[in-house]
N, C-alpha and C positions, 0 to 999 in steps of 0.2 A: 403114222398115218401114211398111207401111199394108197396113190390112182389106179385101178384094176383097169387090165388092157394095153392100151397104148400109153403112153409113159407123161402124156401130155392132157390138155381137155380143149376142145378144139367148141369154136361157136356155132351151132344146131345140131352138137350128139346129143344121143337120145341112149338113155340105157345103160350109160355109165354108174357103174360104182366106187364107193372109197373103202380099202380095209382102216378098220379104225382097231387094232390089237390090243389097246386099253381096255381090259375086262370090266372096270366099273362103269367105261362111259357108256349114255346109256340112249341117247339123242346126239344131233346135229343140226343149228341152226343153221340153216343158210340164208345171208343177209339178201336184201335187194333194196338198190339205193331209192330211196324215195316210198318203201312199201313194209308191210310186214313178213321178216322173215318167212321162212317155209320152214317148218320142225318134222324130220325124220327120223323115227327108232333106227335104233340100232341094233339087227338082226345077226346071230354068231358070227359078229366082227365086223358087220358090212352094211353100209351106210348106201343107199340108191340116192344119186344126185339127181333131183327132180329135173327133169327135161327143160322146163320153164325155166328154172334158172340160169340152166347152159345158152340162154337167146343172148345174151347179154355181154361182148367182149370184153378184156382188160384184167385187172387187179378185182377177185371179187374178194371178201371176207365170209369164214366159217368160223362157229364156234363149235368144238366138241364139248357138252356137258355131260358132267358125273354125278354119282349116287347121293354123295356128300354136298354137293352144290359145287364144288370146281368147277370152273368154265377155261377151255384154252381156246385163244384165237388162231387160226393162220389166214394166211393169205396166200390166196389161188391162182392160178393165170389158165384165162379162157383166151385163147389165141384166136384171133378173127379170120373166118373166111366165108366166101357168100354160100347165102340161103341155100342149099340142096332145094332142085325142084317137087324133089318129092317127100318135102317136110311139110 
């Protein structure tokens, strides 16, 4: 799994993707503390990280799930910086 674009994820991008190269996974949870994840297909290889999620600094958690029901977790860093005024 690697971040498309800038090599980081920084707090209010918008528009970021993840290649996910695992041909059987097929989705991507993305956790939010206190909510119901957010479930995104995964489209030839590439996973669009919901904008809504990137509001959120620190340590977030993802799971890539497969065909079979495998699930992997990782852990993400959304680096903090203020608001953009025009978000």
């Amino acid at each position: 799994m690697k971040i498309r674009g800038l090599p980081y994820l920084y707090q209010w991008d918008k528009d970021r993707e993840l290649d996910v190269p695992d041909s059987d996974a097929v989705y991507v949870d993305f956790a939010k503390q206190g909510g119901e994840a957010i479930r995104v297909a995964i489209v030839d290889s590439i996973a669009t990280i919901p904008n809504s999620w990137l509001q959120t600094p620190g340590n977030q958690v993802i799971y890539v799930c497969y065909q079979n029901g495998t699930i992997k977790d990782y852990t993400v860093q959304i680096r903090s910086r203020p608001k953009p005024p025009d978000y």
